[in-house]
C-alpha positions, -999 to 999 in steps of 0.1 A, spaced: -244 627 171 -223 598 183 -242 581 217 -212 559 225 -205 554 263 -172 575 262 -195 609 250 -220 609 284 -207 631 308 -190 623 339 -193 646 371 -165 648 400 -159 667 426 -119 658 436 -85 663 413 -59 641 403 -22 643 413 5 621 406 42 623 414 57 609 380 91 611 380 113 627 408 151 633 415 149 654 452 161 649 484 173 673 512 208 662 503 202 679 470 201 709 491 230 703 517 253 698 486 242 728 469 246 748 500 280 731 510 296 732 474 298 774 477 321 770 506 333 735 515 339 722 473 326 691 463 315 664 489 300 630 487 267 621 493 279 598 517 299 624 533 268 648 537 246 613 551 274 609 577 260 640 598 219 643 597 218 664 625 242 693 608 221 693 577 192 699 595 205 729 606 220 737 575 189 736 561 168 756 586 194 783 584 188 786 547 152 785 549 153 812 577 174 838 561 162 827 528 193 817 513 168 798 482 190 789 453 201 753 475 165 746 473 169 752 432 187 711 426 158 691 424 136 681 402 99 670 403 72 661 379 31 658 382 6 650 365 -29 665 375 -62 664 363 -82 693 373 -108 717 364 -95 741 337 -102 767 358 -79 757 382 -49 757 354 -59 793 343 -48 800 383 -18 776 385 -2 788 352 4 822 365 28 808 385 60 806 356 100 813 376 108 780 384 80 760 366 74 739 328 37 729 321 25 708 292 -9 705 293 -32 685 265 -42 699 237 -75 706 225 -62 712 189 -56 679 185 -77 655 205 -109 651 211 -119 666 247 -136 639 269 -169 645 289 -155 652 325 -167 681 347 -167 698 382 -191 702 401 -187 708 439 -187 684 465 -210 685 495 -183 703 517 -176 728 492 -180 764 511 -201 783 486 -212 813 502 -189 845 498 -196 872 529 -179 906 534 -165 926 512 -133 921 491 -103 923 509 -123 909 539 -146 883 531 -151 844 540 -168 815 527 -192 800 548 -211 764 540 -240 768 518 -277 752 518 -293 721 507 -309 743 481 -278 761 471 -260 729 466 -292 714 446 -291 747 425 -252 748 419 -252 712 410 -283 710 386 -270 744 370 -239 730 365 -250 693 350 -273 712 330 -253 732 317 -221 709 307 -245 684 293 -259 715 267 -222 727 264 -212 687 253 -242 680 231 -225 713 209 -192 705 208 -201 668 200 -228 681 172 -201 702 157 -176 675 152 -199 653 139 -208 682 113 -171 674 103 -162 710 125 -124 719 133 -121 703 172 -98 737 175 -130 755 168 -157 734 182 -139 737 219 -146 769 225 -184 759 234 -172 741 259 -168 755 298 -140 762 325 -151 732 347 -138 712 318 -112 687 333 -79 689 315 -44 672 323 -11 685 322 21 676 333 37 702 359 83 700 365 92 724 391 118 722 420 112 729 457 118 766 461 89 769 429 68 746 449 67 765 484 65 796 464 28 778 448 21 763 488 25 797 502 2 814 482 -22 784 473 -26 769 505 -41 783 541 -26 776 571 -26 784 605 10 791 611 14 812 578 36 842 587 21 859 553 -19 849 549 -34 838 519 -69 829 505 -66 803 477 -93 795 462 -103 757 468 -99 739 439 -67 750 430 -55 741 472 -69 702 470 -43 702 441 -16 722 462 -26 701 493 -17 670 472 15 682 458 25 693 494 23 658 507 42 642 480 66 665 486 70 658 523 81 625 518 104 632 491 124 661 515 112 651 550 138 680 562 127 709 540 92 702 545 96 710 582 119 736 579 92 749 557 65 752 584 88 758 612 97 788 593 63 803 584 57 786 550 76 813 534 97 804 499 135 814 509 
């Protein structure tokens, strides 16, 4: 079995996101809306009046007018658990994933394991339940478990390619808390569709109970978003966090 530096396994407890490559702005979404009625204006036209676009914009996002919010582009790349992907790629109007390929590369040694402030105690029933913080012990047991665990799962996958085994075939020893990478290209009405149900916050008009992981990516996406469309953002949360 190969002993090399890049084969011991690395343990984290955050994700990765990276805005990439972008074309969005709220005037993306003032043109769109004004083109159905006014024809074709100039950007500088639309730049000329930033207190009517913001209004413009909150009266879309209000009565959920959402195809204005459809001309924009954006692009991430995120490096997360693999359990986290098997959640994010349910979510398909709107998005295009690419994610990498176990097929054809050889998987690196990079796993999750929770952080100190992960909740990790579920009460109630479902339906009705919370997470609540979780012991010394607990978090001693979840993180030698897990080490364990992914250092068993590695040693496999690592004696099987070195047996000269398929790496198509020798993944599947390998867990969820994997870290993979993809690249994610959606446009802002996809986006607060994920942030609505992916995120939890306060002033939610509909409530939602994502699971962790999968928020510290949406929380990330969120606030790369915000300063790409200042104006939709806070139409956004002034309007509930619902996707028009």
């Amino acid at each position: 079995m190969s002993d090399d530096l890049g084969t011991v396994p690395q343990f984290r407890s955050d994700v990765t996101v990276d805005l990439v490559r972008s074309a969005a702005a709220d005037s993306d979404v003032v043109w769109a809306a004004r083109v159905s009625t006014a024809g074709e204006q100039s950007l500088e036209a639309l730049q000329q009046d930033p207190e009517k676009s913001t209004g413009l914009i909150n009266f879309l996002m209000r009565d959920r007018h959402g195809t204005p919010f459809e001309h924009n582009s954006m692009t991430f790349f995120i490096s997360a658990p693999i359990f986290v992907f098997r959640e994010f790629h349910r979510h398909r109007s709107g998005w295009s994933y690419n994610e990498e390929s176990g097929r054809y590369r050889e998987l690196q040694p990079v796993f999750y394991v929770p952080g100190a402030d992960r909740k990790l105690v579920q009460e109630g029933r479902p339906g009705r339940y919370e997470f609540v913080d979780g012991t010394e012990k607990q978090h001693a047991v979840v993180a030698d478990s897990m080490e364990a665990a992914y250092q068993a799962s590695y040693r496999a996958y690592q004696e099987m390619l070195d047996a000269g085994v398929a790496r198509e075939v020798a993944r599947a020893v390998l867990p969820v808390g994997l870290f993979s990478s993809m690249y994610a290209t959606c446009n802002a009405r996809s986006l607060m569709h994920f942030l609505s149900l992916r995120t939890k916050a306060e002033n939610a008009k509909v409530p939602s109970f994502p699971q962790r992981e999968i928020e510290m990516v949406a929380e990330q996406m969120e606030a790369k978003w915000a300063e790409l469309m200042p104006l939709t953002h806070a139409a956004f949360e002034k309007h509930g966090r619902v996707a028009p």
